[in-house]
Legacy VTK file of the C-alpha trace (Angstrom):
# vtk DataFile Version 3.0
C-alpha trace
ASCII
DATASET POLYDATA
POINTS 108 float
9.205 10.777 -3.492
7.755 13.403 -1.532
5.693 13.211 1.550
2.728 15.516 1.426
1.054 13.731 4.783
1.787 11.477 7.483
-0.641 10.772 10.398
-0.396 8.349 12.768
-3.483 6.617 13.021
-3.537 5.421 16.688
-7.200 3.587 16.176
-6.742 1.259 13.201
-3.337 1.017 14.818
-1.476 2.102 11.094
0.434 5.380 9.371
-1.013 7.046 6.616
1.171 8.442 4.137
-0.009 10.767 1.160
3.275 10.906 -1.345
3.626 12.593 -4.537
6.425 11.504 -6.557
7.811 12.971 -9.500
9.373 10.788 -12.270
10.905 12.518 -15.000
13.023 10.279 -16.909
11.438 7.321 -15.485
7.951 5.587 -16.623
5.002 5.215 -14.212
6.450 3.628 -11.077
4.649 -0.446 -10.388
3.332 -0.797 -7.072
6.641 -2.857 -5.797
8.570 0.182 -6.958
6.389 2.229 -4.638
6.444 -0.356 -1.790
10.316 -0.888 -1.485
10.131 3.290 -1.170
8.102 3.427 1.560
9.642 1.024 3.472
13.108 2.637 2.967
11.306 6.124 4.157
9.364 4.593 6.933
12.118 3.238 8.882
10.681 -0.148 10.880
8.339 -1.384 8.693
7.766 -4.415 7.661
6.963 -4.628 3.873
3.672 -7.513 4.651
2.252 -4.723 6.581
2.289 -2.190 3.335
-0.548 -1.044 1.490
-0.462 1.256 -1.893
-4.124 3.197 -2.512
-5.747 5.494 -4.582
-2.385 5.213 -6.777
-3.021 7.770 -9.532
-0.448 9.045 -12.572
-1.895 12.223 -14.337
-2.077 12.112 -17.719
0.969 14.108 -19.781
2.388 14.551 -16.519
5.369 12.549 -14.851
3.303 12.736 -11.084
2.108 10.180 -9.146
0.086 10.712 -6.483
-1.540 8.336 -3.714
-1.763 6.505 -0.278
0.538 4.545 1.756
-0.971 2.502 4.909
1.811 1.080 7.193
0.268 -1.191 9.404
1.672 -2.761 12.345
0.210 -6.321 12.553
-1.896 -8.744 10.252
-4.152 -8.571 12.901
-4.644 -4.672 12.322
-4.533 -5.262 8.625
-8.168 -6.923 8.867
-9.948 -3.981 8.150
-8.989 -4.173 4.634
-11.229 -5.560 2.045
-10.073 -8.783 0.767
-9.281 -7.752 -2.838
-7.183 -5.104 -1.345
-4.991 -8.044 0.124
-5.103 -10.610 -3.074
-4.275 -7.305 -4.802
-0.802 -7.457 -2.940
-0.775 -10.946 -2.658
1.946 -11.229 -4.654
4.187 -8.572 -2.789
3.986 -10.759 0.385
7.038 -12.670 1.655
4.588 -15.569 2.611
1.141 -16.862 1.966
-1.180 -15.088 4.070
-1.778 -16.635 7.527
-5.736 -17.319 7.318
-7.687 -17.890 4.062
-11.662 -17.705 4.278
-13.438 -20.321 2.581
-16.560 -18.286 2.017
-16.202 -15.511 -1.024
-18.031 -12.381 -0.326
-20.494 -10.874 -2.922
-18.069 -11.804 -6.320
-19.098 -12.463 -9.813
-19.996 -15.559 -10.016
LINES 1 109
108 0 1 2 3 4 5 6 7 8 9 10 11 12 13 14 15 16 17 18 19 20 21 22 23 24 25 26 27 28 29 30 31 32 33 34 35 36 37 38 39 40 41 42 43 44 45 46 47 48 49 50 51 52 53 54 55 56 57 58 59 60 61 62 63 64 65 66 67 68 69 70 71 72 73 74 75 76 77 78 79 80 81 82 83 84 85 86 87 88 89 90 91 92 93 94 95 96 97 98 99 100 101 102 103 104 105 106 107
C-alpha cells in the first residue's frame, strides 16, 4: 500500500489518509484487509477508530484506490453518518457505546 496523502485534520480531531494499493497476484482487497493495513502503517491507532471511504478498484486493473479516517475518540467519530458506522459494525471489537432509538430518513 502506498500513501498518496496524509493530513492531519486538527478540527474533526482525525488523519486522513489517501492510499493506493496495488495487488497483482492478489484479488480485490475486503475492507478488514484494508483496515488491519492501516493500522499497522499508522502506528497508535486503535482499529474502532478506523474508517475505509470512497474504496474504489478500477476495472482490468489490480489498483485500489480510497480514504482512510483515523480518528481519535468515539466521541470525534460522531460526525459520521450512521450507515457509515453499521457499515463497520462488524469490524468493531465491541458493540458500539450508544445506539439511537430514532432511525433517520430510511426506507421504510
Amino acid at each position: 500500500m502506498e500513501i498518496r496523502e496524509r493530513k492531519e485534520n486538527k478540527i474533526l480531531n482525525r488523519v486522513e489518509i489517501a492510499f493506493s494499493w496495488k495487488h497483482d497476484t492478489k484479488s480485490t482487497p475486503s475492507r478488514k484487509e484494508v483496515m488491519d493495513l492501516v493500522q499497522t502503517l499508522e502506528p497508535g491507532s486503535n482499529r474502532d477508530f478506523i474508517v475505509i471511504k470512497n474504496c474504489e478498484t478500477r476495472f482490468g486493473q489490480p489498483l485500489t484506490t480510497g480514504l482512510a479516517y483515523i480518528y481519535a475518540s468515539q466521541e470525534a467519530m460522531a460526525v459520521e453518518p450512521n450507515y457509515i458506522h453499521k457499515r463497520h459494525e462488524s469490524f468493531r471489537s465491541a458493540a458500539p457505546a450508544k445506539e439511537s432509538g430514532d432511525s433517520e430518513g430510511g426506507d421504510e
